[in-house]
C-alpha positions in Angstrom: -17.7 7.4 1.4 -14.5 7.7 -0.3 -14.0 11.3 -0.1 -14.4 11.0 3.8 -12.1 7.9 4.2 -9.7 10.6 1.9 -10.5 12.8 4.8 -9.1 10.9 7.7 -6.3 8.8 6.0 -4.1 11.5 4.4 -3.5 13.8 7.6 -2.6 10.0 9.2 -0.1 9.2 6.6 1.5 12.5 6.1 2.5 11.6 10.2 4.4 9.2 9.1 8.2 9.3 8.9 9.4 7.8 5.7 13.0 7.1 7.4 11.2 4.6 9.4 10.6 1.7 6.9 12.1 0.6 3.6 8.9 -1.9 2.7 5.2 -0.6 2.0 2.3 -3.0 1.7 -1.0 -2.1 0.9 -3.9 -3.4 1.6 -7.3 -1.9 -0.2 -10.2 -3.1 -1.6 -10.1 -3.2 -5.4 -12.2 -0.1 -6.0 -10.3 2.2 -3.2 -6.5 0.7 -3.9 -6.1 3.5 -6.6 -7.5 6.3 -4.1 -5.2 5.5 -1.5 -2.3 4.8 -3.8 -2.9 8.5 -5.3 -3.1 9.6 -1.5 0.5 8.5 -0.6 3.2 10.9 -0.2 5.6 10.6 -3.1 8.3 9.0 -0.6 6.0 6.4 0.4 4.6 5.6 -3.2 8.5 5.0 -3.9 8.7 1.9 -1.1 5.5 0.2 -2.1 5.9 -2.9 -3.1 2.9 -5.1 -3.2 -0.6 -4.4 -3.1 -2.9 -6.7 -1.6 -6.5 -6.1 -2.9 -9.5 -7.1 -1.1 -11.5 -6.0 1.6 -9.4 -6.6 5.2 -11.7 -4.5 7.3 -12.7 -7.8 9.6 -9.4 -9.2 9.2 -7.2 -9.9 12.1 -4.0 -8.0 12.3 -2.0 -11.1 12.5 -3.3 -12.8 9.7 -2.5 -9.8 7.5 1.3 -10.0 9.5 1.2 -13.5 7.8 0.5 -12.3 4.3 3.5 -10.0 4.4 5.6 -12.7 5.6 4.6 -14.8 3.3 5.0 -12.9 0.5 8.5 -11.9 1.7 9.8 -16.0 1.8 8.7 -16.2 -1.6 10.9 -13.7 -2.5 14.7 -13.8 -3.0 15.1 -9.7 -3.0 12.3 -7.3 -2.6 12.4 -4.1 -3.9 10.1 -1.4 -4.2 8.1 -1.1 -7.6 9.8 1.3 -10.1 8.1 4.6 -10.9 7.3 2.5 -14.3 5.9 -0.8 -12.7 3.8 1.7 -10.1 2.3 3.4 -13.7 1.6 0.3 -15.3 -0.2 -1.3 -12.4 -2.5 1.7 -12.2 -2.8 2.5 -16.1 -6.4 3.3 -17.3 -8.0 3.0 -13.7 
């Protein structure tokens, strides 16, 4: 399962231009967030700044919309998680 969700994301992410966004959110079940964290491009690892762990699959897209906005009022300045803050969220997994 994971190897074919590997299969289809990456060649849909490596579309993406990194000059398009400064903010990355991701949203992943607990046992995939470190798959799909290893699968993003090294610019893209650079802009991620929260990770949202659980499993959205029957989630509306606006209620996930509302989770990133509510995350951003409840913070004065977001900024990207440092190379260091990235390793130590994913240390030992």
């Amino acid at each position: 399962v994971i190897d074919a969700f590997l299969k289809e994301f990456i060649p849909q992410i490596e579309k993406i231009s990194v000059d398009d966004f400064t903010h990355v959110f991701v949203f992943a079940p607990d046992y995939m967030k470190n798959y799909v964290s290893e699968a993003l491009p090294q610019q893209i690892k650079e802009k991620v700044v929260e990770v949202f762990e659980g499993n959205y699959v029957k989630t509306n897209s606006e209620d996930l919309l509302k989770k990133v906005q509510d995350r951003l009022e409840n913070l004065e300045e977001l900024e990207p998680m440092s190379q260091e803050a990235y390793k130590l969220l994913h240390k030992g997994e």
